[in-house]
Structure formats: structure tokens, C-alpha cells
Residue, then its C-alpha position, 0 to 999 in steps of 0.5 A: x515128506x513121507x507117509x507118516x508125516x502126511x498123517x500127522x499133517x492132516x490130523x493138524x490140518x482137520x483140528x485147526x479147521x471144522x472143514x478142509x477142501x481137497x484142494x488145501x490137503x494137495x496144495x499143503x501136502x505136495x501130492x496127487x489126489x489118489x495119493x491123498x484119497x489112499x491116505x485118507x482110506x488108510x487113516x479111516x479103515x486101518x487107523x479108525x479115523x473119523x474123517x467123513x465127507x461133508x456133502x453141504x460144505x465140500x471137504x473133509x472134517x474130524x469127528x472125534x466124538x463119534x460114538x461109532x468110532x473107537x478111539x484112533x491113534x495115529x503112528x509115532x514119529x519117533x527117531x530112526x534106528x541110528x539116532x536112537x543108538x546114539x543117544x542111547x550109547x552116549x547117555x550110557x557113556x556119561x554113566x560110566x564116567x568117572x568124578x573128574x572136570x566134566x563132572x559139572x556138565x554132565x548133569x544137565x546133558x544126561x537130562x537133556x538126553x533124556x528130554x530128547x529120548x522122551x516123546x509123548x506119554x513115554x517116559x526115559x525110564x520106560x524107554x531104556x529099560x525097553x531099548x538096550x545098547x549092549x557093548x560088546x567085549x569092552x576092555x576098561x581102560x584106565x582113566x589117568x593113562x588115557x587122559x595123558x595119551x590124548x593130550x599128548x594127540x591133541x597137543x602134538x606131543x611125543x610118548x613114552x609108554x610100557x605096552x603089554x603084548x598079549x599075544x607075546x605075554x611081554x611088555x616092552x618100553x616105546x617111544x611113539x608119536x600120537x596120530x589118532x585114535x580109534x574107539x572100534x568095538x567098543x575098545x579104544x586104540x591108538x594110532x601112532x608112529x613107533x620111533x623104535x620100529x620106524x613105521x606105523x602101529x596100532x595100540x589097543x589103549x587097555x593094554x598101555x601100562x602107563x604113559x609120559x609126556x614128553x617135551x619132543x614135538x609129535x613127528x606128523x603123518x599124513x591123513x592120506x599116509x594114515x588112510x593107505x597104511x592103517x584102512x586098507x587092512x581088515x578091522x584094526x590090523x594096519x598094512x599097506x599090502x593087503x590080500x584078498x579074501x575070499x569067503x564062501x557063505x551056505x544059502x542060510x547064513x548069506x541071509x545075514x551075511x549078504x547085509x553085514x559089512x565087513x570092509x568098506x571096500x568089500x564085494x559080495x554076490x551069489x553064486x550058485x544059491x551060495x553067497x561070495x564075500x570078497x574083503x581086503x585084509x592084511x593081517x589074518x587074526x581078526x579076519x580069522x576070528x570072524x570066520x571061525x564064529x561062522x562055524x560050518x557055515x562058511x569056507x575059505x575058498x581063497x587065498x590059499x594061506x588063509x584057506x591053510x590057517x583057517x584048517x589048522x585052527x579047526x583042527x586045534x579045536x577040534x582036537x581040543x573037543x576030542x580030548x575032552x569027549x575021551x576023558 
């Protein structure tokens, strides 16, 4: 039981009863009686509570009509930061859906949702318009195409589909196996395995012109054969061999850096008042668009590819920057 909810407990305690012993706040509460005397110092002098000690009848009692004593409002038991990032997200989640077979159920969960988020005098408008869950680069996806790839997932049925390369700017025709799919900063993608390559591949699902079931049984791959091809890499970029790297952040940006995760198997220490970011990866470009958003802040010290690449990417940039500044 934590702090905030002994106070609670004591309050529910002192309403119930004209008079507590010490005695039924240890027994009730789980804790030693200097813990309980803070506590109680806590609630008179930082909280305004009335809570005297009455001499005559040994225990503590709840004057809440002392004039001597403005109004006290004990602190809210509210939800931790992930629960309310849930709700929140999935409340704004169902506002995005469009009519279909869900229409029906929605109703009453968003109000749920909304009962859940209200607590005491705040209300769900007051609420969210106070708290917001912003998505980030979220690439729409179209509702059809995605409703047949998960059916094909779910069902262990094959796919045919016309995939966009934006890298390549071409579109080209494949024959996949549904596997799983991933919904990673704020865009869905679909692990599957590619008959043409004859090896696994992600697909962002935006970029999935369209899609056709097809009668042939879903060849299956392994969690653990998942796992090793498409986790071990860096953010959604799948590979079994990975390199290791190394990132060198100033002792201003390892405030931020040294709480962030990057990857579940990174290592991070300080080293001379900068900070050492290890993280495995596979594929540099998502890699390397999290180290250019650091600017100066960071350098590459190993490996040596990547330490190449990062270069030539400021370069181009800078170049850029130059160009303009001359016109």
C-alpha cells in the first residue's frame, strides 16, 4: 500500500468512526507507528487536515467543521501514466473508425471509456481536452485492403498484392504468407514471407496498393524463426545478422538519452561526462534517421559503415542549407 492510499484509508477510517485508536490504524494499515505519526503529520500540516488527539478517549478523531481549519483535499487516486495512455489512445482509435460491423459495439464502449477516465468532479470532456495522445507520422491506411490482409493472418491464407516501394518509387506484384502484424509508430506493418524472395519481409500496409485472398494454405514460420529474423534488427528493419552501434551522446542530450530505449537489448553507460548508447541493428536507415534528428548532439563512433554514412548524409544536407544561403 502506498502513501496515497493510507491517506485515503485513514480518512475512510476517521468518517466511519467518531474515534480511532493507534492501535486499529497499525493493525489496518500494515505499518509501524512512526510511519503512521508522519503520516498523520503529513495530513495535518501539508493537506490541512483536522485530525486532533482526543486525550479522554485515546485516539484520533475527524473534525471537519473546525473553523480554524480551511477545507483539506486529500491527493487523487488517479491511473498511472500507462493506463491513461491507453484509454486515451484507444477512445481516440474508435473515433477514427469508420461505419462497418463494429458500428454497433462502439457506442457503448467509447462510453465506457469515458465512465472509466471520469473520476470524481472531472468530467471526460475536461479531461481530454487537458490530456492528449498526439500520433505521430500516422500514414492512413485503406480500410478494404487492410480488412482482407488480416483475414488472410487470421485464417492462414495466402496473398497476392501490388506493393509500392517508395524508396525504389515502383510497384511490384507478390505472393506472400501472412505471419503477424506490427502496429510501431503509429503505422501498421506486415510480417510475411515473400515466396518470390524466398525469405522474410516487412511491409508497411499504406503502401499495400491492394490485396487478394487466395485459396493456398499460409506456409507457417516459427515464433522463435520470427523473433531471430525480424527482432533482432533496429526498429522495424528485419535481419538475423546485426552490427553493433555505437552512438556517443554531449552530457546535455544524455539527460534525455540515458531514459529512452531504443532496443530491447541495448547498453548504455557514461563515459568521461558523455554518454555510450550500444544498440544492435541490421539496416542503417531507421537507425540513421534517429541519429540525424540529434544534430550535434551525437557522433557515431562505431561502426565504421555507419560512422561513413552518417558523413555523407550531413554532408548532403549541408550542402543543401549552403545552396540556398547563396541564392
Amino acid at each position: 500500500m502506498d502513501r496515497t492510499e493510507r491517506f485515503y484509508k485513514i480518512e475512510r477510517m476517521l468518517r466511519n468512526r467518531d474515534v480511532v485508536p493507534i492501535r486499529d490504524f497499525l493493525d489496518e494499515l500494515g505499518v509501524s507507528s512512526a510511519t503512521f505519526k508522519r503520516d498523520i503529520e503529513y495530513l495535518r500540516e501539508r493537506l490541512n487536515a483536522p485530525i486532533p488527539w482526543d486525550r479522554e478517549q485515546r485516539g484520533y478523531r475527524l473534525y471537519e467543521s473546525d473553523p480554524n481549519n480551511p477545507r483539506h483535499e486529500l491527493p487523487g487516486l488517479w491511473f498511472n501514466s500507462s493506463e491513461i495512455h491507453a484509454l486515451l489512445a484507444f477512445h481516440h482509435l474508435l473515433d477514427r473508425l469508420q461505419p462497418g460491423l463494429l458500428t454497433p459495439h462502439i457506442a457503448p464502449l467509447k462510453k465506457r471509456i469515458q465512465a472509466l477516465i471520469e473520476k470524481d468532479d472531472r468530467s471526460f470532456a475536461e479531461v481530454a481536452r487537458r490530456i492528449r495522445v498526439l500520433p505521430l507520422a500516422a500514414r492512413p491506411t485503406e480500410s478494404l485492403c487492410f480488412q482482407t490482409i488480416a483475414h488472410a493472418l487470421l485464417a492462414r491464407r495466402r496473398l497476392r498484392l501490388n506493393y509500392f516501394h517508395r524508396a525504389r518509387n515502383e510497384e511490384t506484384a507478390r505472393e506472400v504468407s501472412p505471419q503477424r502484424l506490427a502496429h510501431y509508430r503509429d503505422n501498421w506493418y506486415l510480417d510475411a514471407w515473400d515466396h518470390g524472395k524466398n525469405a522474410l519481409r516487412t511491409f508497411a500496409v499504406d503502401s499495400i496498393r491492394n490485396a487478394a485472398l487466395l485459396d493456398t494454405k499460409a506456409r507457417n514460420v516459427p515464433d522463435k524463426i520470427l523473433d531471430t529474423e525480424l527482432g533482432n534488427g533496429y526498429g522495424i528493419f528485419a535481419g538475423r545478422k546485426t552490427q553493433t552501434a555505437v552512438l556517443r551522446f554531449t552530457p546535455e542530450r544524455a539527460r534525455w538519452v540515458a531514459s529512452e530505449q531504443w532496443h530491447p537489448k541495448q547498453k548504455g553507460y557514461d563515459k568521461n561526462g558523455a554518454y555510450i548508447l550500444e544498440v544492435p541493428y541490421s539496416d542503417d536507415r531507421e537507425l540513421l534517421m534517429d541519429i540525424l534528428k540529434y544534430g550535434p548532439d551525437v557522433e557515431v563512433i562505431a561502426p565504421a559503415s555507419l560512422r561513413r554514412a552518417t558523413i555523407k548524409r550531413l554532408r548532403l544536407a549541408a550542402q543543401r542549407y549552403n545552396k540556398t544561403e547563396k541564392q
